[in-house]
C-alpha positions as CSV (number, residue, x, y, z in Angstrom):
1,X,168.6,45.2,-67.5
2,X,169.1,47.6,-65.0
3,X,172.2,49.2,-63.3
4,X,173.2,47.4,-59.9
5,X,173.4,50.0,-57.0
6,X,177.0,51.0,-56.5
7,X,177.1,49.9,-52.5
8,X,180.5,51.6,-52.1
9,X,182.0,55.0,-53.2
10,X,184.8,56.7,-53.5
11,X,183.3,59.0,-50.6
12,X,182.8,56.5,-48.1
13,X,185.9,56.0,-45.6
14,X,187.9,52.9,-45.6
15,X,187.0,52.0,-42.2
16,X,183.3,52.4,-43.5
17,X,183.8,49.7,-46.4
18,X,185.4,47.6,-43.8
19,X,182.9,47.6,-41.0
20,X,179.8,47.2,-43.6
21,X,181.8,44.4,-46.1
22,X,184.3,42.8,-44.3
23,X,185.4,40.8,-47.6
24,X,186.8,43.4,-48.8
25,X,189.8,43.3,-47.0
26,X,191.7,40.9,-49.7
27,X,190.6,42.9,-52.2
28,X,191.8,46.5,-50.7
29,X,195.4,44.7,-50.1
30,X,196.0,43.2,-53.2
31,X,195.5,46.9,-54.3
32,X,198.4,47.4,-52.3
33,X,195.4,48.7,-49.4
34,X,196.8,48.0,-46.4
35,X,195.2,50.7,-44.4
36,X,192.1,49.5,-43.5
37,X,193.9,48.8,-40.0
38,X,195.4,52.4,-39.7
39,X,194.1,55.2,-37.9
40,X,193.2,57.2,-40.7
41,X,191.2,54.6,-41.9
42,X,188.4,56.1,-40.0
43,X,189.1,59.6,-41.6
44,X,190.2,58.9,-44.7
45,X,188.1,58.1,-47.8
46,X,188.7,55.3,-50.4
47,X,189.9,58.2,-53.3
48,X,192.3,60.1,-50.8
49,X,193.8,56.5,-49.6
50,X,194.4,55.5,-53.6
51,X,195.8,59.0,-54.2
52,X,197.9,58.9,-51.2
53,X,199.1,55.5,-52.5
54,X,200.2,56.9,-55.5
55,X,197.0,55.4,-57.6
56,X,195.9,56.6,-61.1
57,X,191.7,57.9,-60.9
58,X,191.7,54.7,-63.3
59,X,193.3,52.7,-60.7
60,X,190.4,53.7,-58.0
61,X,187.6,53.1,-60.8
62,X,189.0,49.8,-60.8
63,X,188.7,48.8,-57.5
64,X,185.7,50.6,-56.9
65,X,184.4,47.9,-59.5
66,X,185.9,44.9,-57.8
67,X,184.8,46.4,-54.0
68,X,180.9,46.8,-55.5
69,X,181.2,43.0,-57.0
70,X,182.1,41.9,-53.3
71,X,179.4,43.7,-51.8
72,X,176.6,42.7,-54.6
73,X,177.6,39.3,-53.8
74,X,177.6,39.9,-49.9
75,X,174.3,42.0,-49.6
76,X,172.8,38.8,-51.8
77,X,173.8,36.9,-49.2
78,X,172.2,38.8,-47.0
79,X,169.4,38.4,-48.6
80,X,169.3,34.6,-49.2
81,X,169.6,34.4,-45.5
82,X,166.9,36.4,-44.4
83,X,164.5,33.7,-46.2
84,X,165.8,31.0,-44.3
């Protein structure tokens, strides 16, 4: 079986995760996320918002892994839709 695409990084700006999977707002706060309305959401990536938040690199691996789950499940969506 092969590796699913990892849709978001740890590179990619909040802001960024936000506009392209708008899901993942619940999951970003119940990380204790709550920037994704801030103004350095549009500057700031998903690693330097869990390291300004205090977050462990295992922390941001975590959500990282909950975020892509959302999105596979979006972009399938996506998908299903365009077959309509």
């Amino acid at each position: 079986m092969a590796a699913k695409k990892e849709l978001i990084t740890g590179n990619m700006t909040v802001s960024e995760v936000v506009l392209n999977y708008p899901t993942s707002v619940p999951i970003l706060m119940a990380y204790g996320l709550h920037c994704f309305d801030c103004g350095g959401a549009e500057i700031e990536t998903l690693e330097e918002g869990t390291i300004g938040h205090g977050m462990s690199q295992e922390e941001l691996d975590l959500l990282l892994i909950d975020l892509n789950e959302e999105a596979q499940k979006q972009e399938k969506m996506k998908k299903e839709n365009k077959k309509k």
